[in-house]
N, C-alpha and C positions, 0 to 999 in steps of 0.2 A: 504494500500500500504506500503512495505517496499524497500528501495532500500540500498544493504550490496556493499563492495567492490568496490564502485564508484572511475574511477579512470579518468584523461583527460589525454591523450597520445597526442603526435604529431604525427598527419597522416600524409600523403603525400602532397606535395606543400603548405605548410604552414598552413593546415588544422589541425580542432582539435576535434580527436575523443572520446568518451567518451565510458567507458567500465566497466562493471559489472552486477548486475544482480537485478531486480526489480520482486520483487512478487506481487501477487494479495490475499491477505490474507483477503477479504472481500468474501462476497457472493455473489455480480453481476457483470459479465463481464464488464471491463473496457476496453479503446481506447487510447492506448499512439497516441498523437498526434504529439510532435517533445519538442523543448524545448529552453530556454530561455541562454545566455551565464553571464556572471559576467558584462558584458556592456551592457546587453540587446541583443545582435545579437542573430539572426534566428538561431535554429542547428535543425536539418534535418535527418529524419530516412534513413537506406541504409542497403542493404542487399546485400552482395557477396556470388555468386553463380556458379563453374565452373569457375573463375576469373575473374568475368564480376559482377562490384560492381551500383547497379540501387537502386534509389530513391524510397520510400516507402511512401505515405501521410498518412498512420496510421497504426497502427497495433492491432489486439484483445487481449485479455486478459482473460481466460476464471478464474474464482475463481478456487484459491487454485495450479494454475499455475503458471510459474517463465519463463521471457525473458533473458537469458543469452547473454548482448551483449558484443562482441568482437571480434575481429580482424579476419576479414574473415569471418565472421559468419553475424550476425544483430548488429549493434551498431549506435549511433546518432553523427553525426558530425558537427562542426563548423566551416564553410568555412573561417573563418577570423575571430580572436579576435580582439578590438581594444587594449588591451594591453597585453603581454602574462603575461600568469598567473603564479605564486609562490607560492610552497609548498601548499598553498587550496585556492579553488575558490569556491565561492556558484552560481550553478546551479539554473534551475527551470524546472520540468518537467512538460509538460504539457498535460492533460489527457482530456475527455471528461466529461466538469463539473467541472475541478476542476487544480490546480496548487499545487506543492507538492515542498518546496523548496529543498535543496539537497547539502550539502558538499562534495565536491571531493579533493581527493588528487591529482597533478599535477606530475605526470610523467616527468622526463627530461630522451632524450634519450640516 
């Protein structure tokens, strides 16, 4: 797994979206599950589609494929940080099998 360009933006109503792009640079399909925030809070897959943005409980991964997530596309969100983040926050994503920790750079808008 590699994950470039991770970044945490501010979604909408206080939410916090995460955006960049995770490979599968291994040889067996992997299962993004959702992931971990810098307090431990729940972030949550979502996919906007036609402007109608719906909850995803996993996504595939097939080898040697790449999730581009972002804004209006597939991205994972955090409904609520217990404290907002600064200049970088450590992540964790979490995959079937396995945790992957993950430095983001913090977006102000």
């Amino acid at each position: 797994m590699s994950v470039v360009n991770a970044e945490l933006r501010r979604g909408p109503q206080g939410a916090w979206d995460i955006h960049g792009i995770v490979y599968n640079v291994g040889d067996v399909p992997i299962i993004l599950l959702g992931a971990d925030g810098p307090d431990g809070e729940d972030g949550y897959i979502f996919a906007t589609h036609d402007d109608i943005t719906e909850e995803l409980f996993e996504i595939a991964l097939q080898p040697g494929n790449a999730l581009d997530l972002m804004h209006g596309g597939l991205f994972l969100r955090f409904e609520d940080l217990d404290s907002p983040p600064v200049g970088e926050a450590s992540i964790s994503f979490y995959f079937d099998g396995f945790v992957m920790p993950v430095d983001v750079r913090v977006m102000r808008p």
